[in-house]
C-alpha positions, -999 to +999 in steps of 0.1 A: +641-351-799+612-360-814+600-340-845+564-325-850+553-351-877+563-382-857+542-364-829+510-359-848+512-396-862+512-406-821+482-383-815+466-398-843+473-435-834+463-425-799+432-411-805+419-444-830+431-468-802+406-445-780+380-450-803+386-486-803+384-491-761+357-461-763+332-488-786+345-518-764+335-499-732+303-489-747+297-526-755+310-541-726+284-520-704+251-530-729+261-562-716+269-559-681+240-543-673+217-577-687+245-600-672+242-587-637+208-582-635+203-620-650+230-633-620+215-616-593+177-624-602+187-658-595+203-657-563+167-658-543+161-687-561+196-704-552+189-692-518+156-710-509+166-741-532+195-742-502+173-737-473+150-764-485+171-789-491+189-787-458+152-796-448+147-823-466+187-840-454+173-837-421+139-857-424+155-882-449+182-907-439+219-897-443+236-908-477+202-917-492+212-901-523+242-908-541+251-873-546+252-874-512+279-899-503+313-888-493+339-910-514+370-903-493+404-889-506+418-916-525+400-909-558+406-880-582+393-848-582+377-833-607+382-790-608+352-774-634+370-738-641+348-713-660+369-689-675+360-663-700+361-666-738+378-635-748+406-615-728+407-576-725+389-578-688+419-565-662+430-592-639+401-615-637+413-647-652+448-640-641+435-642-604+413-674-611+437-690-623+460-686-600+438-698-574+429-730-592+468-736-593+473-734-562+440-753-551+449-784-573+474-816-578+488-832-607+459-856-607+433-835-606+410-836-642+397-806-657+369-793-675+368-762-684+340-735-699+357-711-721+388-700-740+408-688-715+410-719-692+412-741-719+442-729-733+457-724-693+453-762-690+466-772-724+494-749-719+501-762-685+495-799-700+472-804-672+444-835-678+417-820-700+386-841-697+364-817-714+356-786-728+321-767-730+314-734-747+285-713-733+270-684-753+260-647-743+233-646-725+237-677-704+207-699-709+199-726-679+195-753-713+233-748-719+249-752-682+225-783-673+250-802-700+274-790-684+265-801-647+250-829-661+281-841-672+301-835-643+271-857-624+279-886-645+314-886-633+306-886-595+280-910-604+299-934-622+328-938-591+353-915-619+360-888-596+352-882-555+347-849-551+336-817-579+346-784-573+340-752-594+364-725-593+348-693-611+346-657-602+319-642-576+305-606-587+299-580-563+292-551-579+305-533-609+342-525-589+347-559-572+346-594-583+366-623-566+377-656-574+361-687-551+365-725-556+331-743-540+327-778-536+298-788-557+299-827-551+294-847-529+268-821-511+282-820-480+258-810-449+281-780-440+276-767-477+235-769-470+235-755-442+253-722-449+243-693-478+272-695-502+291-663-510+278-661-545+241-665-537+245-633-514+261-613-535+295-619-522+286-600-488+311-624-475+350-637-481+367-666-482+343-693-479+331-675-442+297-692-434+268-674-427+243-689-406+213-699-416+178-701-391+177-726-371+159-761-385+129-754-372+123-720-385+135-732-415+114-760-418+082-747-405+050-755-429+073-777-447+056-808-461+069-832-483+044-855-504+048-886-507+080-883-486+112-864-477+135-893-501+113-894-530+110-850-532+153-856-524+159-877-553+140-853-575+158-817-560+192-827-552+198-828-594+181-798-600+199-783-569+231-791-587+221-782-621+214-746-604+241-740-587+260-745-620+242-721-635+241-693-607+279-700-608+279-695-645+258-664-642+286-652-616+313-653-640+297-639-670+285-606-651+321-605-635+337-608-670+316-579-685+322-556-654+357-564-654+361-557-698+338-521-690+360-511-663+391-521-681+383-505-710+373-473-696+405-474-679+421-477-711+404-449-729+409-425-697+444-430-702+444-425-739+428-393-735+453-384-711+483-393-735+466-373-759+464-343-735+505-348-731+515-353-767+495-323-773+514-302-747+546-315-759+541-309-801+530-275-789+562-268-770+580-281-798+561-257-823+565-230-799+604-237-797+605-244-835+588-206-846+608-191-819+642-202-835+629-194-871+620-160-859+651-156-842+674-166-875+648-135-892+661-114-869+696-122-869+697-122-903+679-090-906+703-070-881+736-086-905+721-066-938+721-034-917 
């Protein structure tokens, strides 16, 4: 049985671990609150980028770009993962990367954005191609390198297809794990809102449908024409959806780290409450059996 000083040393450690996840929670919520408000700003953005370019790959020829061009299956893939750079934020790049396992071979290439993943692919020895660091805020200067590489590679016949596995937010409570193609653009990718871009209303890569081409193209002009205006967007499309998906992940690592660590303090404060109760049975039980040897002392002089 546990004596009275052992339990005010636990109450003690207790209550500075409290303090600890009570600052981190405090932190974590500065910058959630700038994190989500920065991701979902963008997704109107995202959103008409999507409906015009499914515009413009119907008035220009198909394949006229070459981030365009399906490559077939023979080639390698390459899996961007955007992890998060410190841990303490529940389950979230558990769940990602268990996803990504299970999405991927033992020829797919990585590149990974942050801590986390990196060391999940070194410690898998999985084929690190590279490794980018992204600082808090996000700024669209930093995730154009990163998109811009993964360009070069599609471009340059290294790898057939892109995908970006990375975590969608939906609100404070609820953030998921997706993996979206993001090369070659494939006409069923333009033609649907992604997940992300409407704040994750739907699961599981479920399409929703867009108007029909000619609502969506209505007052639509393209000057000089639809393949010149194509080879300019289609980069910037991809560069922005790297970011938007970058912007996903950032505001679902700071909601997960608040929630976390209010979890964390909630149940500190509770172990606190139970310590208590028990160091004041003990004291109870410790006065009663002094007061009891008093009085059977006492009634032995008489």
């Amino acid at each position: 049985m546990p004596n009275t000083r052992d339990i005010r040393r636990r109450i003690k450690s207790v209550k500075n671990t409290a303090q600890i996840t009570k600052a981190m929670q405090l932190v974590a919520a500065s910058k959630m609150k700038k994190a989500q408000d920065q991701a979902t700003s963008g997704r109107p953005y995202a959103d008409l980028m999507n409906k015009v370019l499914v515009n413009l790959k119907d008035q220009s020829e198909d394949g006229s770009h070459p981030l365009l061009q399906e490559r077939g299956e023979e080639g390698k893939e390459l899996m961007l993962v955007l992890g998060t750079d410190k841990g303490l934020c529940g389950p979230l790049n558990t769940n990602l990367l268990r996803d990504v396992a299970s999405a991927t071979t033992e020829d797919t290439i990585f590149v990974t954005v942050g801590v986390k993943a990196r060391q999940y692919i070194a410690r898998t020895k999985r084929d690190l191609l590279a490794d980018f660091s992204v600082k808090d805020p996000v700024s669209f200067a930093e995730s154009k390198v990163i998109s811009k590489f993964v360009m070069e590679q599609f471009l340059d016949g290294k790898v057939s297809r892109v995908r970006v596995a990375f975590t969608n937010f939906v609100n404070t409570l609820s953030q998921y794990p997706m993996i979206e193609t993001l090369l070659p653009i494939r006409p069923i990718d333009l033609g649907r809102d992604k997940d992300f871009v409407g704040m994750g209303a739907k699961k599981d890569g479920e399409a929703v449908e867009l108007a029909s081409t000619e609502n969506a193209g209505s007052g639509y002009i393209f000057e000089p024409d639809a393949e010149v205006v194509l080879d300019q967007i289609v980069p910037q499309y991809v560069n922005y959806q790297v970011y938007q998906m970058v912007l996903e992940s950032r505001a679902s690592e700071h909601s997960a780290r608040m929630v976390a660590m209010k979890s964390a303090t909630d149940n500190a404060k509770q172990l606190i409450k139970d310590l208590t109760l028990e160091y004041n049975k003990i004291r109870q039980a410790s006065i009663t059996n002094e007061l009891l040897e008093i009085t059977t002392a006492m009634r032995a002089l008489e």
